[in-house]
N, C-alpha and C positions, 0 to 999 in steps of 0.2 A: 504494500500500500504506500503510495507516496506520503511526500512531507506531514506530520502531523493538523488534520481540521481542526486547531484548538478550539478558534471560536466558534465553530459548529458543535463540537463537545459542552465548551462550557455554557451554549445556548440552553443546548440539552437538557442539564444538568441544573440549570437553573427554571427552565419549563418545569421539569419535574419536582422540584422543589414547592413552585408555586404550585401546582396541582395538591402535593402535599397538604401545602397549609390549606387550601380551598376545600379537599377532600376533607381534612382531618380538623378543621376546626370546630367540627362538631364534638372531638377530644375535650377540650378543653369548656366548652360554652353550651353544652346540650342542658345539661343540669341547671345551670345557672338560669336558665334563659326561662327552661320550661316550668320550674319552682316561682318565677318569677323573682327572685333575687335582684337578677340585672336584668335591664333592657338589650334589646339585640344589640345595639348598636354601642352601647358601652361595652357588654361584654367583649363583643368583638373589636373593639378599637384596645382594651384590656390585654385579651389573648395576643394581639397581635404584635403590641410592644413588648410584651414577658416572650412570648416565642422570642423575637430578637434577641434581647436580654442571654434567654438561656441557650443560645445558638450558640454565643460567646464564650461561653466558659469551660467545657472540656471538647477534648477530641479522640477521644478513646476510640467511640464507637465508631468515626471517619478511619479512625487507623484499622479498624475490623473488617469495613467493606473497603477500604483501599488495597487489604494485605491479606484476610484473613482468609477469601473465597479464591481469588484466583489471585498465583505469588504476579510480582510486576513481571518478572522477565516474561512470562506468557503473555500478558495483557497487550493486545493490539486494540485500533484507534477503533476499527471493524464491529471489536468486539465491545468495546463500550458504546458505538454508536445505534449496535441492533439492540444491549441493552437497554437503555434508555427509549429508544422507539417501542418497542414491545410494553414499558413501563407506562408509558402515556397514553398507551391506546387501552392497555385495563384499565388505568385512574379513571379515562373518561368513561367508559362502560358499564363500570361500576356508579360512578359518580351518575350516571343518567339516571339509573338503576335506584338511586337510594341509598345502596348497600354499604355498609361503612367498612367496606377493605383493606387491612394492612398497607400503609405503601412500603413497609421495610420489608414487606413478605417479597411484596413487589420486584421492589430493586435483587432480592436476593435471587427471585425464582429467573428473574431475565438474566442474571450474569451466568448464572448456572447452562440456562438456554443456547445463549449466546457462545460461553467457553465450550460448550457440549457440542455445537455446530463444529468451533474451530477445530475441535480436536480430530474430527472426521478427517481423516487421510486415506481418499482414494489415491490404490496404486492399478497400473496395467501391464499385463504380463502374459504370456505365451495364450492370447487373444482372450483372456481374463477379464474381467474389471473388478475388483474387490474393495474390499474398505478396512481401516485400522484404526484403530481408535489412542485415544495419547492420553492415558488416565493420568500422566505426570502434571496436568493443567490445571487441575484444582489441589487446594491446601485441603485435605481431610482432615485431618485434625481442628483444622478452624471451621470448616464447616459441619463437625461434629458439636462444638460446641454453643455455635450460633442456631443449629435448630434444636440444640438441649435448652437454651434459653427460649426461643420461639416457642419448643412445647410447655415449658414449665410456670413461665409466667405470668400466663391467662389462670392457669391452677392458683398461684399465688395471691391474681387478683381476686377470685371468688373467696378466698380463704380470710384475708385480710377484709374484703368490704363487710363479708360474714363477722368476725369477729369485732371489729371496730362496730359494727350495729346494733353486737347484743349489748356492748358495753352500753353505748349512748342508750338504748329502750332502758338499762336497766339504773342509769344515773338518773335518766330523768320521767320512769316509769309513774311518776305521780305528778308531773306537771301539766298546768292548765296547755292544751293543743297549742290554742291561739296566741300567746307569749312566748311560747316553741318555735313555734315557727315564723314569729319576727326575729327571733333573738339568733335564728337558725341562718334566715332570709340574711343577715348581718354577717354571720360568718362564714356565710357560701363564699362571700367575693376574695376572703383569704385561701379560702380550698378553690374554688375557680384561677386563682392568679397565681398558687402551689403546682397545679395542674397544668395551668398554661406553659409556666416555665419548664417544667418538666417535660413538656412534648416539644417545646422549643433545644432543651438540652440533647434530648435525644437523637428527634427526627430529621432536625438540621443538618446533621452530619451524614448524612446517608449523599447527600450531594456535594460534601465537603469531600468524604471519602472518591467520588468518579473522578470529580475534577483533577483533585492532587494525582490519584491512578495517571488520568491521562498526561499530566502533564513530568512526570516521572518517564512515562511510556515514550512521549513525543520528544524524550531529553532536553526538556526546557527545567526538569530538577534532577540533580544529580541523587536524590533521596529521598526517601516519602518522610516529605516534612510540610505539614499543612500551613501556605502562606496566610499571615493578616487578610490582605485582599479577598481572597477565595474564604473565609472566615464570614464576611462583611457582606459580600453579597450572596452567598447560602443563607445567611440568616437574614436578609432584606428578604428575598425572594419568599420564604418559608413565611414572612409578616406580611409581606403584602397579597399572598394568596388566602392565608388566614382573616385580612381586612377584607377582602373580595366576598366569603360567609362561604354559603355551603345548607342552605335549612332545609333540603331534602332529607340527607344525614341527619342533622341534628333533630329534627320528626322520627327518622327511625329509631335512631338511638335512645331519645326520650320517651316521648308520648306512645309511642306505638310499641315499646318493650316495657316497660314497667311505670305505675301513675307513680309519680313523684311527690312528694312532701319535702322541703327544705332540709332538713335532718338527715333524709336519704339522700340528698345530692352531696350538701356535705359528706356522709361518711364515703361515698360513691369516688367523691374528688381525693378527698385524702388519701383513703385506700391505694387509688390506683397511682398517682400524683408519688405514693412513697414507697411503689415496687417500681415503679419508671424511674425514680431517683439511684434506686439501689444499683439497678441494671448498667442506666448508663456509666456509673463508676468502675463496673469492671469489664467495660465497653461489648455490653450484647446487643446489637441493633434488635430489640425488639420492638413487636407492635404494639403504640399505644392506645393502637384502637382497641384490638383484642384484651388489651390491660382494663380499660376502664368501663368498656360494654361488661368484661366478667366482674370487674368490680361492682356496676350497677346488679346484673344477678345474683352475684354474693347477699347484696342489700337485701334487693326481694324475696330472696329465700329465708332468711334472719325471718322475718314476717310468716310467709306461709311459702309453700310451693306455686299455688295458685298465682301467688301475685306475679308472678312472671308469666308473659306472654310464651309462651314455647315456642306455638307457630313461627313470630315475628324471629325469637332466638334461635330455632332453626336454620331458619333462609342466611341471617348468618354466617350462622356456623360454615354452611352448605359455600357462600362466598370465600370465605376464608379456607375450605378447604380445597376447594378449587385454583385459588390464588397463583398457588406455586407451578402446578402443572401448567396450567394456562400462559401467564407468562413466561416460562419456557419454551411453551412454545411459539409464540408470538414473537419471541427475541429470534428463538430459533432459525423460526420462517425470514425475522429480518435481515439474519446475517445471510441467509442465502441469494435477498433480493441485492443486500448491498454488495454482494462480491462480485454481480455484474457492474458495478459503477466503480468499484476501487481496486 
């Protein structure tokens, strides 16, 4: 492939970012919105500075998806540009949809796609045509432990919304509703803006990690070392798709999965706001969609099984496990259209 398309990559890279925040602002401002706590428009103008905010402050998880799925020396421009196309075409699909999608599932299942294309090596031989395959292209071990966090997570989040719920019913199992739920309505916007920074901290790096890849790949770094710059506008992009809203999502995730009361958004937020803080420190790109949708059913199950929608958490679930296949092969199919152009 010739000279490296950086800024065709870092377009990319930054699309998908904003899809991110547009997709997944419903992460952080579902709850808020539908308890009535905050208004849309504060929430979101909220989530969307804390997203920036927490863009800033580690990079663990960009060093996971720069290193941890496919090592650099494999990495071609090819192969992060069919990632990212494959990535943008489930955000919008989903996003038509409603569905509230992982996009770290996303990014993970396209590169997987994409590296799985490149590694195909047809050979030709005494009027043969065969194929070989180059399993040295992916890091297993990194990606053993990126889908041990992927499965464990959403576990964590039911566990924790679970528990942080019996406690608050039981601290304040004799309080008047209606004083509950002002007093509740008052501390959402600390669990809303706990939460925002936290899908800011995490989610922002998934496009901090392509860009430094590519540009390691296109030897414009001598090392994966994630510039200021790339830093700045991963986390603009991540807040201004986030300011852009998203209320299909945030309908599914709220009102059409579990009725909400103030108390439950809080524990909902916190919960998941403090398995997403956990993760991002020992850098596992996980999804915090799947963290805070299992956090809200942790909640509702505290209450009864009833009060969870199933149906709605179904369809879901059913998105989310499709996630990965899908965009694999969607990167897949990409890399094959783009290797007639490059």
């Amino acid at each position: 492939m010739p000279r490296s398309p950086i800024a065709l990559i870092v377009l990319g890279a930054l699309a998908f970012n904003f899809m991110t925040g547009f997709h997944d602002a419903a992460n952080a401002i579902a709850t808020s919105v539908l308890t009535r706590a905050l208004s849309i428009r504060n929430a979101i103008l909220l989530a969307a500075g804390l997203n920036l905010a927490g863009a800033m402050v580690n990079e663990a998880v960009a060093t996971t998806i720069g290193k941890g799925i496919i090592p650099t020396e494999y990495v071609t421009d090819q192969v992060i540009l069919a990632a990212l196309l494959g990535t943008v075409i489930w955000l919008f699909i989903t996003w038509r949809l409603g569905l509230p999608t992982s996009c770290s599932h996303t990014i993970i299942g396209a590169l997987i796609g994409a590296g799985s294309a490149a590694s195909i090596q047809f050979t030709a031989g005494g009027g043969m045509l065969g194929w070989s395959y180059n399993y040295g292209i992916f890091n297993f071990a990194g990606l053993k432990n990126i889908f041990l966090a992927l499965l464990l997570s959403p576990v964590f989040g039911v566990l924790v919304g679970f528990v942080l719920m019996i406690i608050l019913m039981h601290i304040f199992a004799r309080s008047v509703p209606s004083i509950l739920n002002r007093y509740f309505r008052r501390l959402q916007i600390l669990s809303a803006s706990f939460m925002a920074f936290s899908h800011g901290s995490n989610d922002a790096q998934n496009a901090m990690g392509i860009i430094t890849m590519a540009l390691v790949s296109g030897g414009y770094l001598v090392s994966f070392n994630i510039p200021v710059w790339v830093k700045v506008i991963s986390a603009a992009a991540l807040a201004l798709g986030t300011a852009a809203g998203g209320w299909r999502i945030i309908k599914t995730l709220g009102r059409n999965l579990i009725t909400l009361k103030p108390i439950h958004g809080f524990a909902a937020e916190t919960a998941g706001a403090t398995v997403i803080q956990v993760c991002t420190h020992i850098g596992a790109p996980i999804s915090t969609t799947h963290i805070i949708s299992c956090a809200i059913m942790g909640v509702g199950v505290s209450r009864t099984l009833r009060a969870v929608r199933w149906k709605v958490a179904g369809q879901i679930v059913m998105a989310w496990v499709l996630t990965l296949p899908i965009t694999a092969l969607l990167a897949a199919f990409s890399y094959s259209l783009l290797s007639f152009f490059f």
